[in-house]
N, CA, C and O atoms as CSV, one atom per row, in Angstrom:
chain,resi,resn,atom,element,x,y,z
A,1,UNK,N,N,10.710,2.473,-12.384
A,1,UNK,CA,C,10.976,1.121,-11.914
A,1,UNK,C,C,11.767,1.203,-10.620
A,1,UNK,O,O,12.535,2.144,-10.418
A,2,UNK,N,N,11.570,0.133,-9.661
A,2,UNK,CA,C,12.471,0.534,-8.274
A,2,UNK,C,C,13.426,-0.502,-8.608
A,2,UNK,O,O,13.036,-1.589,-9.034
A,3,UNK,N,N,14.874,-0.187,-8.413
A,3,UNK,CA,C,16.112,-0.575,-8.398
A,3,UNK,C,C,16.223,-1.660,-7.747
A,3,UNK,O,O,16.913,-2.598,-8.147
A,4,UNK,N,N,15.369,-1.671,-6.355
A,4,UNK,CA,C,15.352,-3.376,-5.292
A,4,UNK,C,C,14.466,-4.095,-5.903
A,4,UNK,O,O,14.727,-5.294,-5.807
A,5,UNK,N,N,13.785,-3.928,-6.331
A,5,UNK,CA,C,12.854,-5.030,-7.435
A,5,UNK,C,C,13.189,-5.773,-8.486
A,5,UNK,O,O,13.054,-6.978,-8.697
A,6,UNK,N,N,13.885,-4.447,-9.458
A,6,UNK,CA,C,14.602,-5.006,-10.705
A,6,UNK,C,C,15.888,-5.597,-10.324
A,6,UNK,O,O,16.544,-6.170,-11.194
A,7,UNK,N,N,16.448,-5.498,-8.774
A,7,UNK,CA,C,17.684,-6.467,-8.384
A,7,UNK,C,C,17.327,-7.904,-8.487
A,7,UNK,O,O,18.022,-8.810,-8.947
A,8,UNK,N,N,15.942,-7.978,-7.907
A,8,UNK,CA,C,15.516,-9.290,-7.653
A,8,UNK,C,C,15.023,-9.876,-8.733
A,8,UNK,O,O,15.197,-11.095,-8.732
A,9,UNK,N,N,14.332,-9.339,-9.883
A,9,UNK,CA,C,14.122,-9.488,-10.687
A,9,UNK,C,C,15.299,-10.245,-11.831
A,9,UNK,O,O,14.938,-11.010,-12.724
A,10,UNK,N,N,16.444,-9.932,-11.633
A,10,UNK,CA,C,17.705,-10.087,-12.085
A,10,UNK,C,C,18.268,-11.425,-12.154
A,10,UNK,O,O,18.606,-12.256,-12.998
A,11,UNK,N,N,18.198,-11.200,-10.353
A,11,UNK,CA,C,18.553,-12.116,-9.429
A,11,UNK,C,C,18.136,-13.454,-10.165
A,11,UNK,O,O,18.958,-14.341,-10.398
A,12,UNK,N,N,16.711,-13.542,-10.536
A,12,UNK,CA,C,15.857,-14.258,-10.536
A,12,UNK,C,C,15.950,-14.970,-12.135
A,12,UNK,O,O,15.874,-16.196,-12.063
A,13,UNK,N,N,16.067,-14.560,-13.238
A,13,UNK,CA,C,16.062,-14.290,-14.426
A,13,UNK,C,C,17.716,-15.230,-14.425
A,13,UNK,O,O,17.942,-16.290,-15.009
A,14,UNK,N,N,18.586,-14.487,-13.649
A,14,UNK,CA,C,20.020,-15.361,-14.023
A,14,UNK,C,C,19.855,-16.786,-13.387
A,14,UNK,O,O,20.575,-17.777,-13.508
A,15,UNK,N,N,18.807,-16.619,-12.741
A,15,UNK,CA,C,19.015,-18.516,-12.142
A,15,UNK,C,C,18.177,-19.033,-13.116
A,15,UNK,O,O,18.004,-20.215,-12.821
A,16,UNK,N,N,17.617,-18.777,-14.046
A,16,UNK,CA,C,17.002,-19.245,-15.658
A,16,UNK,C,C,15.425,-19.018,-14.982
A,16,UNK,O,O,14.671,-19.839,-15.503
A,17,UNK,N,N,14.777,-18.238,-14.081
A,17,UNK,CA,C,13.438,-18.325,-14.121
A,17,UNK,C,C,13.050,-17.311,-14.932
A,17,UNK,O,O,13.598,-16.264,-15.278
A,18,UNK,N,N,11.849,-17.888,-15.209
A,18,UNK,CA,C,11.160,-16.534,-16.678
A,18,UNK,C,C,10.132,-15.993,-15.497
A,18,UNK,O,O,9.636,-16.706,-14.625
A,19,UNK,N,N,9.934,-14.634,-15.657
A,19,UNK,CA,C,8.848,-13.953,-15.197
A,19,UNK,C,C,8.119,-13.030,-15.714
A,19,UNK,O,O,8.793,-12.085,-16.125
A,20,UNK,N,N,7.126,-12.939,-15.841
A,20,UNK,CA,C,6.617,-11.506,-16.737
A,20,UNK,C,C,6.108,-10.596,-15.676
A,20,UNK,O,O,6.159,-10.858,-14.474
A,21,UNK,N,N,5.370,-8.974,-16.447
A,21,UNK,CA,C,5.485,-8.421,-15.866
A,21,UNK,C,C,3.485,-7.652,-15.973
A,21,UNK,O,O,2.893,-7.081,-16.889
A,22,UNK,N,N,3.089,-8.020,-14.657
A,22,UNK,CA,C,1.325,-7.673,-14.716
A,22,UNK,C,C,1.211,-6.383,-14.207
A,22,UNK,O,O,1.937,-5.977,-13.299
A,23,UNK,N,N,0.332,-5.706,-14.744
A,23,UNK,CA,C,-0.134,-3.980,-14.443
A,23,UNK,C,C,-1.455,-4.692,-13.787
A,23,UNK,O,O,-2.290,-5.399,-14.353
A,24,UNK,N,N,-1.365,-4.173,-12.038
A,24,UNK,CA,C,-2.643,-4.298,-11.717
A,24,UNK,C,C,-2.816,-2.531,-11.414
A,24,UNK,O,O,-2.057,-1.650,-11.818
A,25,UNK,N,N,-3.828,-2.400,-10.734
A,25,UNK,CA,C,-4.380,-1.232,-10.359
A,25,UNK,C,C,-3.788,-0.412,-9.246
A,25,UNK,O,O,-3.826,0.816,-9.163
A,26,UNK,N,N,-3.124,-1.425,-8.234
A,26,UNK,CA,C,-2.210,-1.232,-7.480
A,26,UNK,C,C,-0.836,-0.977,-7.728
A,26,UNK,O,O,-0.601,0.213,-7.515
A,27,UNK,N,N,0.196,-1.628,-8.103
A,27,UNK,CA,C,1.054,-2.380,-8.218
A,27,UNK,C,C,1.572,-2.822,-9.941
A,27,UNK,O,O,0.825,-3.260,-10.816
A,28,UNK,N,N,2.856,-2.584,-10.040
A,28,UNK,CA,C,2.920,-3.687,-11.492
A,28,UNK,C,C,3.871,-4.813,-10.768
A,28,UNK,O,O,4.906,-4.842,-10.103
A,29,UNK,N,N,3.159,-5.476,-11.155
A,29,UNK,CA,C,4.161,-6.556,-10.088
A,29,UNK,C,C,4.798,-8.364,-11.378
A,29,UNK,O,O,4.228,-9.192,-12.089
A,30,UNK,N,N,5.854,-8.133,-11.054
A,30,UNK,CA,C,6.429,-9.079,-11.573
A,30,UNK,C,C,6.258,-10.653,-11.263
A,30,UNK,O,O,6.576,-11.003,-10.126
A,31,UNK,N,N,5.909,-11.389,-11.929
A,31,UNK,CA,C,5.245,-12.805,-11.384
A,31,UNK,C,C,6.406,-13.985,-11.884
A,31,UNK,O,O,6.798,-13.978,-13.051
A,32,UNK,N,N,6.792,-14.752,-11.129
A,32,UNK,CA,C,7.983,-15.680,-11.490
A,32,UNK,C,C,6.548,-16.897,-10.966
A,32,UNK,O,O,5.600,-16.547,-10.264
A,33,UNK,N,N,6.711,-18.036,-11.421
A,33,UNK,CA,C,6.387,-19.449,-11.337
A,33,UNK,C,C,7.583,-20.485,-10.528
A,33,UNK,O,O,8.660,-20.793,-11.039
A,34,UNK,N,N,7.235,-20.809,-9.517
A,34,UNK,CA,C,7.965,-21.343,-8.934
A,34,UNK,C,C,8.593,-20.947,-7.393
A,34,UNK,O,O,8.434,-19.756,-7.129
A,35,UNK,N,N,9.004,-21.424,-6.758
A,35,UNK,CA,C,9.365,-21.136,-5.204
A,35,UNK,C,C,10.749,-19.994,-5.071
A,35,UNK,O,O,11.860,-20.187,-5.566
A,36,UNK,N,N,10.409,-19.026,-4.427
A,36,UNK,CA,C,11.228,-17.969,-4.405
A,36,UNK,C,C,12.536,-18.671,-4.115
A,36,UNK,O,O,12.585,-19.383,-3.112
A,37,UNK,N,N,13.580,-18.547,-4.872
A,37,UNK,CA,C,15.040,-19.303,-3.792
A,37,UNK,C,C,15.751,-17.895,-3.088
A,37,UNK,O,O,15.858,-16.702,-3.374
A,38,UNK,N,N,16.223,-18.962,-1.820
A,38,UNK,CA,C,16.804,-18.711,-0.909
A,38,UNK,C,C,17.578,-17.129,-0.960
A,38,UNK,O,O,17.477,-16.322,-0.036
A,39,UNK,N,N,18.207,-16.926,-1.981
A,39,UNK,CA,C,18.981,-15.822,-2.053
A,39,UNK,C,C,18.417,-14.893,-2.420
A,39,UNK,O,O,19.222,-13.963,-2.465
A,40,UNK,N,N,17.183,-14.504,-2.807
A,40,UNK,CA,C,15.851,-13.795,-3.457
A,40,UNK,C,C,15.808,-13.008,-2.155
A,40,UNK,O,O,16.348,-11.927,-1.918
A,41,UNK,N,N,14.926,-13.897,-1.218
A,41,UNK,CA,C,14.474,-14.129,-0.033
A,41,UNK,C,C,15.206,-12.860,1.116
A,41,UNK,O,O,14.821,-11.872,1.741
A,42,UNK,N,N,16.167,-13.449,0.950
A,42,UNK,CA,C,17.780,-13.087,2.043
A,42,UNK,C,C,17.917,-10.984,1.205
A,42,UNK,O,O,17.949,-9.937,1.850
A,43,UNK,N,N,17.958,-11.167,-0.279
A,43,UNK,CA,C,18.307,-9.932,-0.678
A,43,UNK,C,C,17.291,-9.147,-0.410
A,43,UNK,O,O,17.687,-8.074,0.044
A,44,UNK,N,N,15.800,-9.246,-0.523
A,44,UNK,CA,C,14.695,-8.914,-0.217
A,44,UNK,C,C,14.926,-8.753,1.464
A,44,UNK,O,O,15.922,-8.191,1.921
A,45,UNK,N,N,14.385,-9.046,1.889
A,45,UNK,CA,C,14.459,-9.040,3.447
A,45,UNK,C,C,15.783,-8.149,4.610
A,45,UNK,O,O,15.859,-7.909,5.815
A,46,UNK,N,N,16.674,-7.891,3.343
A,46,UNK,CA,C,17.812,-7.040,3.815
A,46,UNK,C,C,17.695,-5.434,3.357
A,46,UNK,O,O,18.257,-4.500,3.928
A,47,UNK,N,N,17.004,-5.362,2.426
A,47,UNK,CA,C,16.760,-3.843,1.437
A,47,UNK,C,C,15.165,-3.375,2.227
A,47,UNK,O,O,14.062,-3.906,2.351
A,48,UNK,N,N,15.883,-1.928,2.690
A,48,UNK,CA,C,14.728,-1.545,3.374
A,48,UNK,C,C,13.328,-0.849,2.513
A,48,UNK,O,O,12.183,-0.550,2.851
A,49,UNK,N,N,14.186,-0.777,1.120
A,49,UNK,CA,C,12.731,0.030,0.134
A,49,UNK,C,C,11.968,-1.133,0.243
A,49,UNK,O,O,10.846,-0.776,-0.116
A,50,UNK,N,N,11.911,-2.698,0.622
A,50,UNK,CA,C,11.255,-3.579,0.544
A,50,UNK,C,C,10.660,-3.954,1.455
A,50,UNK,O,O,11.219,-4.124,2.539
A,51,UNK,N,N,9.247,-4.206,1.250
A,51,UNK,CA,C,8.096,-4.908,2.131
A,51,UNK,C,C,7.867,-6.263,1.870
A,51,UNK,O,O,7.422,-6.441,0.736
A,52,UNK,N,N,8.079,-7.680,2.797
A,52,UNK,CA,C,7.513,-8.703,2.304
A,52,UNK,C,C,6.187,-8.903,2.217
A,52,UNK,O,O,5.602,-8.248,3.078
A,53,UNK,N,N,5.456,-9.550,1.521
A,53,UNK,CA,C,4.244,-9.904,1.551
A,53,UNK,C,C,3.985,-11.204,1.318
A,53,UNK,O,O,4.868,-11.778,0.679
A,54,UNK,N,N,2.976,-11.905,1.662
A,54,UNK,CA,C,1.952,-13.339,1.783
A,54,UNK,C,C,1.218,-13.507,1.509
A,54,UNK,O,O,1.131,-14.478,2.260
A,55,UNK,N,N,0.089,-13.523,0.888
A,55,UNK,CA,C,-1.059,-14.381,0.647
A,55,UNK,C,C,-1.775,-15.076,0.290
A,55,UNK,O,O,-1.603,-15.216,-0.921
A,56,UNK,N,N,-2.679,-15.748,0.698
A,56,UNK,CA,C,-3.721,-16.845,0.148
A,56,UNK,C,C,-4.084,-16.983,-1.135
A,56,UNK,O,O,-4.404,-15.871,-1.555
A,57,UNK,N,N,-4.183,-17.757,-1.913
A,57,UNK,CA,C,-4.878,-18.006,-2.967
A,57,UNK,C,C,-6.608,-17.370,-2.548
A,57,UNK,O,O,-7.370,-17.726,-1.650
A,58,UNK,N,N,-6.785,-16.210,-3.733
A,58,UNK,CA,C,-8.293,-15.660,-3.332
A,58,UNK,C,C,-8.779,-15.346,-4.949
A,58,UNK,O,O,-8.338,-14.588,-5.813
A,59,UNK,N,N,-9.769,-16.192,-4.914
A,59,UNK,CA,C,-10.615,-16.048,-6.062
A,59,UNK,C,C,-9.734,-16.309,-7.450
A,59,UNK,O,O,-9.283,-17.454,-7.454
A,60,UNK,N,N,-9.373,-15.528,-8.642
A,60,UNK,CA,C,-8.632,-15.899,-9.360
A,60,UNK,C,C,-7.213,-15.365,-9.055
A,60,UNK,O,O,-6.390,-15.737,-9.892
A,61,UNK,N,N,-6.763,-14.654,-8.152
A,61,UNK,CA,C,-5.460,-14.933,-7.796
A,61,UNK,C,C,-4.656,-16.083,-7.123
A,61,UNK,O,O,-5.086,-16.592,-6.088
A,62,UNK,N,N,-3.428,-16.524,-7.728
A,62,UNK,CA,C,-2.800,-17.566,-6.503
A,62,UNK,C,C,-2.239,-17.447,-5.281
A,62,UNK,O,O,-2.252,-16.304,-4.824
A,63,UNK,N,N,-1.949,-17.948,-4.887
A,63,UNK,CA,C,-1.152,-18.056,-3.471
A,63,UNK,C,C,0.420,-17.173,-3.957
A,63,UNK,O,O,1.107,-17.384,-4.957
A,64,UNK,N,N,0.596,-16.361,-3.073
A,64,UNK,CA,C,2.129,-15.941,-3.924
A,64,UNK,C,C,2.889,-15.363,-2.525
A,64,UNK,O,O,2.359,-15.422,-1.416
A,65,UNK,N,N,3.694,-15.022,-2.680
A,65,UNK,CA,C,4.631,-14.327,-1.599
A,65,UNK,C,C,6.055,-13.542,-2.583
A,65,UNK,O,O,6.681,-13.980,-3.548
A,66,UNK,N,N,6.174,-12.189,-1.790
A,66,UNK,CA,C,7.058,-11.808,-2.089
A,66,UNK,C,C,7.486,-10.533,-1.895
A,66,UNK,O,O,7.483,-10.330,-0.681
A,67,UNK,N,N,8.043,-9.077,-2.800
A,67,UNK,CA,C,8.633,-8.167,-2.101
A,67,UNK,C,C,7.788,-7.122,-3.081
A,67,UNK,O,O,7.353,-7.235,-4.227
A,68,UNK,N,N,7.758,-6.018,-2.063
A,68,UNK,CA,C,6.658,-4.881,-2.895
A,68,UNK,C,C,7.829,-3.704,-2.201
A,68,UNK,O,O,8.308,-3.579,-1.075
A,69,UNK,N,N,8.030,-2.781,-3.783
A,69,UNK,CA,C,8.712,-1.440,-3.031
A,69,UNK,C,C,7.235,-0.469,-3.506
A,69,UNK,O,O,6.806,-0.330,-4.652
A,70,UNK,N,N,6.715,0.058,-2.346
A,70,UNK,CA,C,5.382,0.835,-2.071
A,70,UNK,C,C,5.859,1.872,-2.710
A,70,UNK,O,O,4.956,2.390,-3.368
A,71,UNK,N,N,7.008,2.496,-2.840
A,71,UNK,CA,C,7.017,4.101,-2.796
A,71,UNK,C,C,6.901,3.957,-4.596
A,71,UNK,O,O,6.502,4.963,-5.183
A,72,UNK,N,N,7.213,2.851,-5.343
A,72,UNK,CA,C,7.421,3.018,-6.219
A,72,UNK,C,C,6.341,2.209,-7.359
A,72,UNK,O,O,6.395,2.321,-8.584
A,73,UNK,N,N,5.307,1.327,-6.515
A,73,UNK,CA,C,4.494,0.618,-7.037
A,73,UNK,C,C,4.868,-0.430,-7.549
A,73,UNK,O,O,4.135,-0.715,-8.497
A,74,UNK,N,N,5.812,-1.292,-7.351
A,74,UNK,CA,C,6.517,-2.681,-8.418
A,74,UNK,C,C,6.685,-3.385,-6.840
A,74,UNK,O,O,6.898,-2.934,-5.714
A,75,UNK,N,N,6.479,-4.655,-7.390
A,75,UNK,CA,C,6.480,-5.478,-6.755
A,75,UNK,C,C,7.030,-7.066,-7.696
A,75,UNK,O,O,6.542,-7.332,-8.795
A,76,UNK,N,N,8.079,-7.958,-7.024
A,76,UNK,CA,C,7.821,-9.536,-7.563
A,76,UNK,C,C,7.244,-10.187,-6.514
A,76,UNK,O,O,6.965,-9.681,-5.427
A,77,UNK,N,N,6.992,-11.797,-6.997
A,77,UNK,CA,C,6.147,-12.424,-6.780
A,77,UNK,C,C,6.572,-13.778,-7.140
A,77,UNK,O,O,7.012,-14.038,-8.260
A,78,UNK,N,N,6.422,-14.799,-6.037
A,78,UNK,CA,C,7.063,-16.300,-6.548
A,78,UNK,C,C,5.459,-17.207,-6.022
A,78,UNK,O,O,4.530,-16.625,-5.463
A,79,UNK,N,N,5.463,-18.303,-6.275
A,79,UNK,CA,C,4.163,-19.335,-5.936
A,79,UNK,C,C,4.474,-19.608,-4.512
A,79,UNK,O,O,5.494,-20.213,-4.184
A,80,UNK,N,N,3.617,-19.173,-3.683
A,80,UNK,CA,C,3.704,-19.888,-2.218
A,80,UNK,C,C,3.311,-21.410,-2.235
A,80,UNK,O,O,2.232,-21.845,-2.637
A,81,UNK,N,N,4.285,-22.103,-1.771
A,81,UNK,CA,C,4.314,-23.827,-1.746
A,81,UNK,C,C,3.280,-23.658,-0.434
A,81,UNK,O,O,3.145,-22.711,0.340
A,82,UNK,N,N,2.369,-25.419,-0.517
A,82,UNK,CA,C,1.408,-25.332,0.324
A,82,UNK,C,C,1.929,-25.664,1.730
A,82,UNK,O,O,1.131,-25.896,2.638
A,83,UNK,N,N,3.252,-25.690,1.921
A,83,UNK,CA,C,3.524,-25.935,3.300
A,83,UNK,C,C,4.215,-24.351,3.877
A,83,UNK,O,O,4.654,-24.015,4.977
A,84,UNK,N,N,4.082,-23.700,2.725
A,84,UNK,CA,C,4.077,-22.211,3.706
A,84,UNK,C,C,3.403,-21.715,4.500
A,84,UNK,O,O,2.209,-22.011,4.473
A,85,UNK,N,N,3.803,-20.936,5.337
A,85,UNK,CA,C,2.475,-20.708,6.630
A,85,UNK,C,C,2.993,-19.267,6.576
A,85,UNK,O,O,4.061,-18.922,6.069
A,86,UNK,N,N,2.348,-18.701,6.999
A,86,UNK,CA,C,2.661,-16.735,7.098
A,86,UNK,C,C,3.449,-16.607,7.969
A,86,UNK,O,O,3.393,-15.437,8.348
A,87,UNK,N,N,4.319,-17.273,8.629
A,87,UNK,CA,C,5.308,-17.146,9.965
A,87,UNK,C,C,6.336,-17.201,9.062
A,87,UNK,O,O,7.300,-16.598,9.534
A,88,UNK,N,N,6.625,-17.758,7.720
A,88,UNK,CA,C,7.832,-17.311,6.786
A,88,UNK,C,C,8.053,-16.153,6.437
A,88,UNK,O,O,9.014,-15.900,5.711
């Protein structure tokens, strides 16, 4: 498990969001419902094992955004609101 993930993961869990946890082929990536908050965001974006990511709703995946540590395969994941644009 990577340590900047399960921070956010934490992070995330003490502000009462539930998230579970999906094994894709890539990635096991942690999925929260709801808009990443602010302090997620800020801790992510400061930790260099972390990559942000964006994208579109494609096929049966949703729209999501959030932080992937590559070296370690885990990633979370919050619902991208439709007034996000990839310049966030």
């Amino acid at each position: 498990m990577s340590a900047a993930v399960q921070k956010l993961v934490r992070m995330a869990q003490g502000q009462g969001m539930r998230g579970k946890l999906v094994h894709w082929s890539k990635a096991d990536v942690w999925t929260f419902e709801g808009e990443m908050p602010e302090n997620i965001m800020l801790t992510g974006t400061a930790d260099p094992a972390l990559d942000f990511f964006w994208q579109a709703a494609n096929g049966p995946h949703r729209a999501d955004k959030g932080f992937i540590d590559g070296a370690a395969k885990v990633a979370i994941s919050f619902d991208r609101q439709e007034n996000d644009d990839a310049e966030n």
